[in-house]
N, C-alpha and C positions, 0 to 999 in steps of 0.2 A: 724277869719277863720271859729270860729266854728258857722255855719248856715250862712254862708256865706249870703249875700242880704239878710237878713232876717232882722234887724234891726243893728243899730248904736250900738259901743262898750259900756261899762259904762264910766260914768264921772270920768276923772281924781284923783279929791278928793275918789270917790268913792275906788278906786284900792288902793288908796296911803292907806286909812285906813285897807285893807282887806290883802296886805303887810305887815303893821304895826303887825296884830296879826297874821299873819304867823310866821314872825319872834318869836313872845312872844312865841306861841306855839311851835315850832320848839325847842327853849330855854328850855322850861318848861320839855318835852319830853327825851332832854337830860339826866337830872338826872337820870333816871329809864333805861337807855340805856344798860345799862354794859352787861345782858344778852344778848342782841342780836351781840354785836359787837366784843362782845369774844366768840360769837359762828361761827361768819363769816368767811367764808371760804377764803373770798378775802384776810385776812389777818396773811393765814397760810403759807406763800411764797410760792417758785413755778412759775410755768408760769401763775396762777390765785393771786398769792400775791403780784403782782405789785402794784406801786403806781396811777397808772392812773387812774382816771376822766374821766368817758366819757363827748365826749361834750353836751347831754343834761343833765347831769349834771353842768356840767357849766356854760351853759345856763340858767338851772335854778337858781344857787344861785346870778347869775347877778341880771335874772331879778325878784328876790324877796328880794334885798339888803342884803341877807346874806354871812358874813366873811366866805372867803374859807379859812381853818385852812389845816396842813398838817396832821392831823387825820385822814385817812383814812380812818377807824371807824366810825367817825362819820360821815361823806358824805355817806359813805355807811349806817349807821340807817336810814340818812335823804331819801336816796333813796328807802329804804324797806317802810318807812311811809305813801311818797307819791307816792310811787307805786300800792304796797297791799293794800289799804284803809283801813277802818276801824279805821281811827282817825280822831280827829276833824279837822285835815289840812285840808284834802282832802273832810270831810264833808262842811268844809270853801269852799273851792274852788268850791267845786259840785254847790252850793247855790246862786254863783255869777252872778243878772241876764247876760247873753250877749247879747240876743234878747227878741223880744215882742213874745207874740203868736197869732202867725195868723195861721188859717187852711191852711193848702198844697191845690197846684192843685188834685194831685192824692188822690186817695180813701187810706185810713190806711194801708191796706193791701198790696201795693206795695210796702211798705217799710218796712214792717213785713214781710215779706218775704225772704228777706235778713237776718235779725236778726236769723230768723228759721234754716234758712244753715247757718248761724256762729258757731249756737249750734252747728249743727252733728260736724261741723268741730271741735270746743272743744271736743267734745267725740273723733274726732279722734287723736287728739293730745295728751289725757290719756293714749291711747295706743302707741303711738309713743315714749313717754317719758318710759313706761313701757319696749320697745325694742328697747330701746337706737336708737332710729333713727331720730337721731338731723339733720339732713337735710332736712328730710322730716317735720320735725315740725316746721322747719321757713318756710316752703313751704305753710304751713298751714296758718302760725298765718299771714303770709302776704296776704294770700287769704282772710282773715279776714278783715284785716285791707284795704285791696286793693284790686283792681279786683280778683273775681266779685263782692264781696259783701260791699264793701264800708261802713265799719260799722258804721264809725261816722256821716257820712252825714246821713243813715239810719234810727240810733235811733232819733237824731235830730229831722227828718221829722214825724218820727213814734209818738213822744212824744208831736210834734205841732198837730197832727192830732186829739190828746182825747180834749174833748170839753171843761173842766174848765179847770182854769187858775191854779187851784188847784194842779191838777193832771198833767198839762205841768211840773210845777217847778218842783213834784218829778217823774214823767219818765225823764224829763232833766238830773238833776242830775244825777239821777242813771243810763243814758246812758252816763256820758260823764264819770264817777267813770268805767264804765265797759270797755271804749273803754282804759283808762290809766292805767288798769288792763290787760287788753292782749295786749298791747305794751310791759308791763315788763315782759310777756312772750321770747318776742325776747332776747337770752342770748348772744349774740353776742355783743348787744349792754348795756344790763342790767349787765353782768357779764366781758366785754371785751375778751371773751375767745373765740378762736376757737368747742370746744367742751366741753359743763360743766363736772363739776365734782361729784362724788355722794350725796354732802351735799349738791350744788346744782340743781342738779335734784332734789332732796330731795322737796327745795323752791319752782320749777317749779314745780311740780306736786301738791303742796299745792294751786299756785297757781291758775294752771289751773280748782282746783274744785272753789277755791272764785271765781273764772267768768263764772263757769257755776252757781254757788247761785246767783251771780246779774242777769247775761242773762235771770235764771227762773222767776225772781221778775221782771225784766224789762217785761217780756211778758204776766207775769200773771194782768197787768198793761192793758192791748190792750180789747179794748171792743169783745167779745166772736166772734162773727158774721165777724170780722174781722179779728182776730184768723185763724179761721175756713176759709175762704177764702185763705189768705195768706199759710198754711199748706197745704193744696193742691197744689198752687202754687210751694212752697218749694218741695212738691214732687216730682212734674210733670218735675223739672228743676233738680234732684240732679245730670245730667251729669257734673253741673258748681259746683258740691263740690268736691274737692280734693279727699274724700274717693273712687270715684267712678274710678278713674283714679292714682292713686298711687298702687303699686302690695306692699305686706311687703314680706320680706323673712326672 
């Protein structure tokens, strides 16, 4: 899915090995977990201390052959790991070719452009988390992720656009690390709750600065000249970012 027509998945063997040390690591990770799962809010009961799984969770530990255990704990470490990145899982996964690099039709900048209004929109969702206005923040992080701004197709195209193969692999990476990084902003689906709670706010707001650190490295990544084009653009269009059409009270 991700770069869709752009090239063929990886081989079989390929996946089966990179599964293999998901799992180890996954494993390895465990040991050192204690802090994190006894700080988890999911498992202080309540209406946030149920046992539920969401199903990309589920999803995931299908398809990466890992035993679903009734630790809650631990499903939920595994889900802050490969969520927040910053481990070698996700540095794993980030690395795994899925396509070739070939230059886009469009010039760089049409698809840095979008990236550009993703940012405002993370700055606006600091402040929405800051005034408790969780509606308005999945308003956001969907406007991110989907109309208008289409983030993962975006960085994708943005990152096929730099000229070595060098520099594809890590804008690749590092856009598809950011795109799985503002998905676990959505707490609906990340937390199972109707409306988080303040250790979770707590997380989303941690989070939402790690994606505006990638957002800034993914675009300090864009050759200048195209930068500069697309930021103009971004201006000229912020009618299509959320900030400009949401009132706070």
């Amino acid at each position: 899915e991700w770069g869709a027509g752009l090239a063929q998945p990886p081989p079989a063997d390929e996946m089966s090995d990179v599964k293999a040390r998901l799992s180890k690591e996954l494993g390895e990770q465990g040991k050192g977990s204690a802090e994190i799962t006894n700080a988890n809010p999911l498992r202080r009961g309540g209406r946030q201390g149920n046992n539920m799984v969401g199903p990309s969770e589920a999803g995931l530990i299908d398809e990466l052959g890992i035993k679903e255990t009734e630790n809650v704990g631990e499903v939920i470490r595994k889900r802050f790991t490969l969520a927040l990145g910053g481990s070698a899982v996700l540095a794993l996964l980030a690395f795994v070719p899925t396509q070739t690099h070939q230059l886009p039709k469009e010039p760089a900048n049409v698809y840095i452009a979008p990236v550009i209004r993703s940012k405002i929109l993370l700055d606006d969702i600091q402040d929405t988390i800051e005034r408790g206005r969780w509606k308005q923040m999945l308003q956001l992080v969907r406007q991110i992720l989907d109309r208008p701004n289409y983030l993962k197709k975006n960085v994708a195209l943005a990152a096929q656009a730099l000229p070595s193969d060098e520099d594809w692999k890590r804008a690749d990476g590092l856009g598809r690390e950011l795109v799985e990084n503002i998905r676990a902003l959505d707490y609906q689906e990340f937390f199972q709750t109707e409306e988080p709670n303040a250790d979770q706010a707590a997380f989303l707001e941690q989070g939402v600065q790690q994606c505006l650190d990638k957002i800034e490295d993914f675009l300090n990544m864009m050759p200048r000249s195209e930068y500069v084009k697309a930021d103009e653009e971004a201006q000229r269009t912020r009618s299509a970012v959320a900030r400009d059409t949401l009132t706070y009270t």
